[in-house]
Every structure is written in C-alpha cells, then in structure tokens.
VOGU-3710 file (C-alpha; in Angstrom, 3 decimals, decimal comma):
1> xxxxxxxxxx> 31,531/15,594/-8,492  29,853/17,581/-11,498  27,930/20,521/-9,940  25,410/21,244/-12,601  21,819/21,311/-12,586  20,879/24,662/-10,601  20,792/23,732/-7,224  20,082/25,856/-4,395  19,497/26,257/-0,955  20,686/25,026/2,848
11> xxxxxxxxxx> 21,521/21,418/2,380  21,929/20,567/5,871  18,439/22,085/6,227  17,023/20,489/3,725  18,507/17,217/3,254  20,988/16,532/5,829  24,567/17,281/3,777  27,630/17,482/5,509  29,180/20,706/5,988  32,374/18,930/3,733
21> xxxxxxxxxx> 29,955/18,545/0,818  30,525/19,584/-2,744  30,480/23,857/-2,789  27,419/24,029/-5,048  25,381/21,425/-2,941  25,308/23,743/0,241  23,375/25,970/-1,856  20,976/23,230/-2,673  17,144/23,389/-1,374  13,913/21,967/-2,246
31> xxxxxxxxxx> 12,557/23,403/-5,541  9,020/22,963/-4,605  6,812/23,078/-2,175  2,574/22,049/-1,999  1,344/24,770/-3,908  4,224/24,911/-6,657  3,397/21,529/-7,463  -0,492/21,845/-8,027  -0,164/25,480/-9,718  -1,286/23,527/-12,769
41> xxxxxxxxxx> -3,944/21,226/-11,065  -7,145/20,947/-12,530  -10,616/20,477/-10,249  -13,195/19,938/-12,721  -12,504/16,499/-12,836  -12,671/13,564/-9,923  -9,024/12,337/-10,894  -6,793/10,907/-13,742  -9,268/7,409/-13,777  -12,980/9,980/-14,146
51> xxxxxxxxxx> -14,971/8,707/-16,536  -14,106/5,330/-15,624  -16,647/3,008/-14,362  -15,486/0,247/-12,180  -18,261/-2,876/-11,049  -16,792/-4,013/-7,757  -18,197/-7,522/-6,274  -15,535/-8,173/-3,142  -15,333/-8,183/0,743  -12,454/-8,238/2,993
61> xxxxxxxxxx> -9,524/-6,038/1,950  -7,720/-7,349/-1,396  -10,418/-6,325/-3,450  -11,862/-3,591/-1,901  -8,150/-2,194/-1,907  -7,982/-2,639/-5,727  -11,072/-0,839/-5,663  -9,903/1,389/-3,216  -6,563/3,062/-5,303  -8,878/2,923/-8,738
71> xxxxxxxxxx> -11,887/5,326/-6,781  -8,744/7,440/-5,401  -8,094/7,588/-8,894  -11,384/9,082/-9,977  -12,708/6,075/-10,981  -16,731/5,762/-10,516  -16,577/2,347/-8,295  -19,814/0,499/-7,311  -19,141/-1,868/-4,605  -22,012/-4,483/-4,963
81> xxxxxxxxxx> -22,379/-6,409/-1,436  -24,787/-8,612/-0,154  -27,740/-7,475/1,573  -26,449/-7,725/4,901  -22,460/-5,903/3,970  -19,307/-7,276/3,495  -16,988/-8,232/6,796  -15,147/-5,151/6,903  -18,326/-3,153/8,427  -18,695/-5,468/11,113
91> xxxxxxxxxx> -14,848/-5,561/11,536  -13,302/-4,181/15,541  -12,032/-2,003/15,801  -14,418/0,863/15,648  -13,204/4,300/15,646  -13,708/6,443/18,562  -16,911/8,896/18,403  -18,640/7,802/15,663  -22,445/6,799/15,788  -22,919/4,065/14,457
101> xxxxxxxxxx> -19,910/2,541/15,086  -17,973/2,425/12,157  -16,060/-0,223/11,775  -11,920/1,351/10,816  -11,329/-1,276/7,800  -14,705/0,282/6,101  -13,928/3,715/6,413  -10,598/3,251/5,008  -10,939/0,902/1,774  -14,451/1,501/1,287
111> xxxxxxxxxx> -14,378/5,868/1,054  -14,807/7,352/-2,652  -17,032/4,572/-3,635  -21,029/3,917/-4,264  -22,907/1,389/-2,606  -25,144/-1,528/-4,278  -26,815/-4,096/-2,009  -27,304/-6,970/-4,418  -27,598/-10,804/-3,315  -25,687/-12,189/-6,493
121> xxxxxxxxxx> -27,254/-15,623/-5,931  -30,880/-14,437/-7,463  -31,421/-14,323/-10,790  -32,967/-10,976/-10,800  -29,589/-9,185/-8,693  -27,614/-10,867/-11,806  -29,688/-9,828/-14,359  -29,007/-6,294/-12,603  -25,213/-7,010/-11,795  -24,901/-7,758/-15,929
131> xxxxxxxxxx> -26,891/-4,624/-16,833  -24,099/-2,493/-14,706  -21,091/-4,618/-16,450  -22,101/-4,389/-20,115  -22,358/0,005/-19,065  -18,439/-0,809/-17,435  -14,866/-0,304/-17,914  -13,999/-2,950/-15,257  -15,514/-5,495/-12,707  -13,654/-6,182/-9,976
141> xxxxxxxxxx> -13,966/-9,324/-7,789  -12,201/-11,762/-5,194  -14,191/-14,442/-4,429  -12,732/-18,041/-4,931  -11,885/-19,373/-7,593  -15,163/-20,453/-9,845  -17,555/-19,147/-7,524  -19,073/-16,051/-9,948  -18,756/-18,187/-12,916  -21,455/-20,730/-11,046
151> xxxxxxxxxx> -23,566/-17,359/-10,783  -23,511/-16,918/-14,204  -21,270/-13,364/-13,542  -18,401/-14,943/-14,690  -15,729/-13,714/-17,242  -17,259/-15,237/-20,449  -20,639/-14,419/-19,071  -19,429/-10,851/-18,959  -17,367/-10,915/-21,825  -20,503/-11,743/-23,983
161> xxxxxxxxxx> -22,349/-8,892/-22,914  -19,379/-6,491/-23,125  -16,355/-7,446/-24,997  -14,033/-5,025/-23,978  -14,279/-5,441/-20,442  -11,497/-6,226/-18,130  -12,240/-8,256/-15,864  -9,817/-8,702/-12,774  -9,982/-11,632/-10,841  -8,353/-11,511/-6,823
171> xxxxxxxxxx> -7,469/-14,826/-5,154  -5,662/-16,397/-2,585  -3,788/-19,165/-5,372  -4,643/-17,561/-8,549  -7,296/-19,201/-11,174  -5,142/-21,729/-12,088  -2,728/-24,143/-10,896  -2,764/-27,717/-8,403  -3,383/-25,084/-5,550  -6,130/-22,879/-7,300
181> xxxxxxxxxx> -9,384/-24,099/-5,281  -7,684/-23,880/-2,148  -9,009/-21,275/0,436  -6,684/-18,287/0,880  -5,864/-15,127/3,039  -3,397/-12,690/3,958  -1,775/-14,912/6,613  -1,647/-18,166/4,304  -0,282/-16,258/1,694  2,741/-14,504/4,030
191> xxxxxxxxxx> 3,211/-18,261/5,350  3,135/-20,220/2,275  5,138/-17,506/0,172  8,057/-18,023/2,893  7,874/-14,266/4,260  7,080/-16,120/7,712  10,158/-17,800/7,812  12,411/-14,953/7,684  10,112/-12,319/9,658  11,249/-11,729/13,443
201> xxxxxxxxxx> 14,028/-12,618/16,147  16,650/-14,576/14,499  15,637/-17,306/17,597  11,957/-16,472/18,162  9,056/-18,425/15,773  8,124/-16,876/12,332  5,921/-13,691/12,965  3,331/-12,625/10,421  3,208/-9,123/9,231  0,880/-6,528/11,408
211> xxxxxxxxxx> -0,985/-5,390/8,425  -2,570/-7,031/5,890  0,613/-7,076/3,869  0,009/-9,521/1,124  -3,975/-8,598/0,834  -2,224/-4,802/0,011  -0,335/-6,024/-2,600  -2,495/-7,896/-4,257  -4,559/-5,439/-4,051  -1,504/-2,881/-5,866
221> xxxxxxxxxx> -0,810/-5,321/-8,374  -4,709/-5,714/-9,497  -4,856/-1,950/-9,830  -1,756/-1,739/-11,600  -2,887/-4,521/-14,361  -6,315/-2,858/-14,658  -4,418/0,642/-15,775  -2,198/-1,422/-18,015  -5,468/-3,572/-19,586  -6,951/-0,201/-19,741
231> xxxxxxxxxx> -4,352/1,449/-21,760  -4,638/-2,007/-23,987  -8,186/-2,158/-24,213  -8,566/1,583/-25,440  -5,548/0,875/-28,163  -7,076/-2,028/-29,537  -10,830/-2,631/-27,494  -9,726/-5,879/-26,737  -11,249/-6,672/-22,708  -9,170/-9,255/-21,226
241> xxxxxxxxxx> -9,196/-11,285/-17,809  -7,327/-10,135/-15,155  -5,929/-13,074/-12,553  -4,085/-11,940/-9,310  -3,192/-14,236/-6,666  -2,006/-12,984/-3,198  0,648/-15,846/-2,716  2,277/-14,587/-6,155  2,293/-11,165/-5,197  3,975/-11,923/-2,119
251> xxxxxxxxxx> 6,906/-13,517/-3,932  6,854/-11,047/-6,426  7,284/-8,751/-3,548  10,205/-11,003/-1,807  13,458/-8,867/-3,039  14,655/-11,647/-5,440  14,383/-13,861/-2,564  12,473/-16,452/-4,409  15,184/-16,744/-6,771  18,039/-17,376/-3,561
261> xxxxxxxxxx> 15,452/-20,194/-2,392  15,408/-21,844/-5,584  19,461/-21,829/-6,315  20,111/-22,785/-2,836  21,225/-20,058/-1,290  20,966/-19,538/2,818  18,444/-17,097/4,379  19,032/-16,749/7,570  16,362/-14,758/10,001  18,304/-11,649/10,989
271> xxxxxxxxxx> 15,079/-9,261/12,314  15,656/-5,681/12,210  19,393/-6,214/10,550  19,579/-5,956/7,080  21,652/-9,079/4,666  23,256/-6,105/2,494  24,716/-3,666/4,871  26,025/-3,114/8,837  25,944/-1,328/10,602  21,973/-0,927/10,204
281> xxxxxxxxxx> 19,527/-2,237/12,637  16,995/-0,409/15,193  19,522/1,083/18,118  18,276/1,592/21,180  18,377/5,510/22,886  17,705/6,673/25,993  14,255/7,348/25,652  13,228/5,156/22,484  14,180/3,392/19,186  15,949/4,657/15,839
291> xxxxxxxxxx> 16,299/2,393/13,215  19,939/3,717/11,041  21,956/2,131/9,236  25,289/2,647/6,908  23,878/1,901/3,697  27,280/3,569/1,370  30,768/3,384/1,731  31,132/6,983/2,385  28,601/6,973/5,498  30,398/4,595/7,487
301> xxxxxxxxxx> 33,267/7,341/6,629  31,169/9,999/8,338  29,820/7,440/10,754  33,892/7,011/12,033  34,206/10,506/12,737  30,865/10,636/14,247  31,143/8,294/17,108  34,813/9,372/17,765  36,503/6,693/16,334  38,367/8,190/12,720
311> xxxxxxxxxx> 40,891/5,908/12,784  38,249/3,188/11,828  37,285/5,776/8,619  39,624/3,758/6,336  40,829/0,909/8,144  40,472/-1,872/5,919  38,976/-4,478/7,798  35,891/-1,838/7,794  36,346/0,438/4,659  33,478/-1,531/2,100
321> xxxxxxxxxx> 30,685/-2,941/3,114  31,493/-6,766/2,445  33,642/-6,083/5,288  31,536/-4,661/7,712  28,646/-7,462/6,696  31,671/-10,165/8,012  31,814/-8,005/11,275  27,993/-7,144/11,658  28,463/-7,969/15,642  31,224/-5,472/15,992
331> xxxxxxxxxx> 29,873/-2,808/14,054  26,625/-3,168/15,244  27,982/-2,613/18,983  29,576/0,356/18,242  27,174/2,007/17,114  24,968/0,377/19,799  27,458/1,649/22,618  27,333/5,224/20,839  23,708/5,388/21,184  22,795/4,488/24,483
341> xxxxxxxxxx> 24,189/7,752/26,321  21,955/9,698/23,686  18,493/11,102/22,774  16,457/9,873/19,906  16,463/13,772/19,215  20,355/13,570/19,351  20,683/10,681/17,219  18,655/11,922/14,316  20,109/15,153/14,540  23,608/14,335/14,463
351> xxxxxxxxxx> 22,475/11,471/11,623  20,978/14,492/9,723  23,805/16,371/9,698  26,034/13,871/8,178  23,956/12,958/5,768  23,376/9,321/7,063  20,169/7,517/7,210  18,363/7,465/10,436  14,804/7,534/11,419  12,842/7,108/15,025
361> xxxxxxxxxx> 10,893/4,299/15,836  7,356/5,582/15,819  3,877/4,056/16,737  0,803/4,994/14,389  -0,125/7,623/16,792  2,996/9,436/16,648  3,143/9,169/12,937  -0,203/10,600/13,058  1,053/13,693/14,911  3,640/14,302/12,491
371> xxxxxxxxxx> 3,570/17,830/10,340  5,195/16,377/7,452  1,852/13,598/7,495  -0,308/16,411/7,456  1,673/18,525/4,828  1,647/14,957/2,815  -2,339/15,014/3,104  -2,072/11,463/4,316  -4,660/11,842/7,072  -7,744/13,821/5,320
381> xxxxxxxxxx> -11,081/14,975/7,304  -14,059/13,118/5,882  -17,521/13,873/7,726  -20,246/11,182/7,237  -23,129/10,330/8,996  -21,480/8,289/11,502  -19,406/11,595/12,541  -16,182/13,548/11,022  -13,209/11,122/10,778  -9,321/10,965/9,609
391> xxxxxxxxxx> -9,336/9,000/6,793  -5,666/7,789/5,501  -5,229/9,988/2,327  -4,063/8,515/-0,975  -0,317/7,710/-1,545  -0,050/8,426/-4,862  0,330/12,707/-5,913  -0,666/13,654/-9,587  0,015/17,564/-10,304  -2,563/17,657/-12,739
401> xxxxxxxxxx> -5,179/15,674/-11,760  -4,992/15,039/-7,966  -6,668/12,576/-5,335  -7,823/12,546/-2,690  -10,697/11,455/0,161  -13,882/12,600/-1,738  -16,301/10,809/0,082  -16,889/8,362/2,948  -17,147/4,683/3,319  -21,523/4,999/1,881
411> xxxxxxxxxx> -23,959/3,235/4,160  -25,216/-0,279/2,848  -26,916/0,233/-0,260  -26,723/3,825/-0,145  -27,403/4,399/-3,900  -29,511/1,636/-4,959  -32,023/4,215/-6,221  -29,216/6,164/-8,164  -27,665/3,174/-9,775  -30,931/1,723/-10,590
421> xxxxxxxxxx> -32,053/4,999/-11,884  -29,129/5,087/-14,088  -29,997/1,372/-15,518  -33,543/2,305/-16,247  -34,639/0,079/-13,385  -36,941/0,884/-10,595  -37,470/-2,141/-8,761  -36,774/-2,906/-5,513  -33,635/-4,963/-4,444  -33,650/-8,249/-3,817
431> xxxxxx> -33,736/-9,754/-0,178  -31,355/-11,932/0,877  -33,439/-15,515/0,709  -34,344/-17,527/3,721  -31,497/-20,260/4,046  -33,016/-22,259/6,658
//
C-alpha cells in the first residue's frame, strides 16, 4: 500500500496493527493528544453559537435536547416553562446526594441554559414571550401540532414581529400530513417507524430502545436545521419555519431500511448479528460479553490464524463476506467456541493486536469508570445548589471554540428578574390560573 503521509509511532499501541503490517505503519502513532488540539482554543467566548439567542418553549426531552446541543454550543437559551416546570424535574430517577432531589433528565438536557417561568396561556406571559422572540435568533418549541399558534405564539405571529426568525417546530408526526394531530412520543415513534419490529431476539416480541432514541434524534436533526437556517438567514435575513417530526427522524435514521420495506425486500430480526457481515455478534467470555465482529475480508484472514484454524484463511467457502453471511451459524460458532475458554481481557487483547474490531460489553457504570471517558470530558463536574454532580459532557469537540458543561440545570424561574430586566420589564410573573 502507498506509505506516505508521515506517520509515526507504535501501531499495535496505538491502534491495534498487526505485527505483518505495512513497514511505515509500525511507526505510526497518534499525532495529537488534548492539549495539541486546543493550543489554538479561544476562552473569551461561550462557544461557536455565542451571541446567539435561542427562545425555548418545550418539556420532555426532544426539545429540550435541541436546546440542549445549541446552549452546548454557546448559544444564550431561555427555556420558558410553566409555572409549576416541565416533566423532566419531576422525572425518577433522582441522582444520589443531591438536595433537592434533582431529577437526572433535568440536570442533563436542561444545564447551560436560563430559566423563564411563564404560563403561555395569559395574555400578559405572551405579550412577554413575543417581546423575547422579536430580541431572538430562534424559538424553539415541541408542543403539538397547532397548540402555540391558538396562543397567538405561533410562527406567523412571530414572524410578524421578527422576520428573520427561525422558528423550529418538534413533533411526534410533523405539522403536516393525515397523521399530524395525532399525539406522539419516543416509543410511538420507534413503533410506528418499524425500528420495533426488527429490535431484539430473532423469536422474542419487538423491544423498544432503552433510551429515548427517537426523542435524541429529533432532537439532532432540529439542531442541525437551525445551524443550516442560521447560515441562510444571515446570507439572505430570510427567517423560515423549521418542522421536525420524531417518526421521520427515525426513518431517516433506519440505514436505508425504509427503502428495503418499500421494494419488498425481507428484514428479518437477527438481534445482536449484523445483515452485512459474520462473524459479528456479542460472544460470550468467561467472565462477560464482547461484542466483535469481521467486518473486512482481510480480518476474517487474521481471524483464521487467530483461533487456530489457517487453513480456513482462504478457503473459499469463507474467503468474502457473502460467503460467510450464507454460513453465519458456522462462523458464528467458531468464534463462539474460541471465546468461551477466554477472558474478556484476552479477547480484546488478542482482537487488538490483529487489528480486528472488538469491544466489551459494558454497563453505564463501567463506561463511567473508563479513563478514555474522562480524557473525552464526557462526564464534567457541575456544582449547583442541589450539590456537585457528573453531568454527561458534550459530544461534539471544536479546537477553536470549545464546549462544554457551563452551568447547571437553573432552578424554576431562576432568571425571571434578569430576562425581564433585559426586556425593560419589571413586573411580576404571571401565576398559573385557577383551573377548577
């Protein structure tokens, strides 16, 4: 293979070469490390998004996770909620040691952002919510479909007040469409979008996701349009509306799989195996899981050798991997049979070595124990009033203008003063009204 391009370094340290790997790889090591990369970093500023100011009217997770990435960002976010908070403060679990209880789904999508206890019902909390839009980049909400608009806060009534705004709109269905009034959430979505159906044992029932996988990526995909109606906006100061739906994000997010279902083509459930390659599933060890899996041609080479079979290397009933796919069983139970005398440890290790893709099967609280976590700053300190908590870092690393955990989740209506200060307003907020 061509060798140029500099590389240095202890591959088998560094990124798990074979020793039989091209001369100038085994020179090869990482070119960076933390503080290489920020040398250049600047810390005047809150992130790439300061200066931004983002209006955010949501509760749950989808919309407090756009939120969420555009504060990590630097964006100024004001999370308006009603006067009594959003259901992700009253949300179990709690984490451990902290007085009040703080509830885990708060402190995690709610940290870098200002709080604004508004009940958007009274005329007076949307004179105040309109005030804050036509001084904003962006407002933010995920309420269904029609329900702002009937407050008079929706996007024409925002639009008139500030024309360039971008306005981003989170649902379960989307805004339009036979479906578009229906109620939605993370579950429906993962059921309706067909992720169900192909999630867990290939004879057990359809098994949701354990996070809230299709709130998250709504929640990606509303940040992601906001920096692209941004970058429009600023070219041309058109504002624009913004419509995310969680079901379409979860077959946006389906691997082309959408595209199978429609011409026909059978899905089978397979679990932890994978439909373009085998051997790869989770393998059980003597004290735990590793999920592996011979993902090239040349790995189930090194794989052969490996387990002590190198006459298998480039037999062709095994050599690609349309071949191995039509004997998943058998390759699978090789490598099953090859694991069970051995270590997790061992396994990675000897994975490692050859270059071949293996990983152990972790919990969260393993994960969390993990130096390369903490070198990733993916668990960051933040100390609030309820106590000093690790707060799951941001995923994203910018060299010049980093991110991270600047604040905690606020308490409810934390800067109602400040914001109203900043609106030339100085009266107080508006009580949630008596519905009996």
């Amino acid at each position: 293979m061509d060798c140029k391009g500099g590389l240095r370094g202890d591959p088998k340290r560094a990124i798990g070469l074979p020793s039989r790997a091209p001369a100038c790889l085994r020179d090869w090591r990482p070119v960076l490390d933390k503080s290489t990369f920020y040398r250049n970093a600047r810390r005047d500023l809150t992130g790439p998004l300061a200066g931004v100011r983002v209006v955010e009217a949501t509760t749950t997770w989808a919309g407090p996770m756009c939120g969420c990435i555009l504060a990590d960002f630097g964006a100024d976010v004001i999370k308006i909620e009603a006067p009594e908070g959003e259901i992700s403060r009253r949300s179990p679990p709690t984490l451990p040691g902290t007085e009040p209880p703080l509830s885990f789904m708060h402190a995690t999508v709610n940290r870098n952002k200002r709080s604004l206890a508004l009940d958007l019902r009274r005329d007076e909390a949307r004179d105040i919510a309109l005030d804050l839009a036509e001084r904003s980049d962006v407002f933010v909400e995920n309420f269904r479909p029609g329900t702002l608009a009937g407050w008079g806060l929706g996007y024409e009534a925002l639009r008139a007040r500030n024309p360039g705004i971008v306005y981003v709109s989170i649902s379960g269905y989307g805004q339009f469409g036979p479906d578009a009034d229906k109620v939605g959430y993370d579950p429906l979505a993962q059921a309706a979008g067909g992720f169900l159906s192909l999630n867990g044992d290939p004879d057990g029932e359809p098994v949701k996701a354990p996070t809230f996988l299709a709130d998250d990526l709504a929640g990606l995909h509303a940040a992601l349009a906001t920096l692209a109606a941004l970058r429009h906006r600023d070219q041309t100061g058109e504002g624009q509306h913004v419509d995310v739906a969680l079901l379409d994000s979860m077959l946006f997010q389906s691997t082309g799989y959408l595209t199978l279902g429609a011409m026909g083509v059978d899905l089978p459930r397979l679990g932890n195996e994978f439909r373009i390659a085998a051997p790869a599933k989770t393998y059980a060890c003597r004290d735990g899981h590793v999920m592996a899996g011979v993902l090239l041609d040349s790995h189930w080479k090194r794989l052969a050798h490996r387990i002590g079979r190198p006459e298998l290397a480039d037999d062709p009933r095994f050599a690609t991997a349309g071949e191995r796919i039509a004997r998943r069983a058998e390759v699978n139970g090789l490598l099953d049979a090859w694991a069970a005398d051995r270590s997790v440890a061992a396994f990675c290790a000897a994975f490692a070595e050859d270059g071949i893709p293996a990983a152990p099967v972790r919990s969260y609280a393993e994960a969390a124990a993990d130096p390369h976590v903490a070198a990733r700053d993916m668990l960051q300190p933040v100390r609030g009033a309820e106590g000093e908590v690790p707060i799951v870092g941001p995923a994203a690393k910018l060299s010049r203008t980093p991110t991270r955990v600047r604040s905690p989740a606020p308490a409810l209506g934390a800067h109602n003063a400040e914001i109203l200060a900043e609106l030339g307003r100085s009266a107080p907020m508006p009580e949630r009204p008596n519905e009996d």
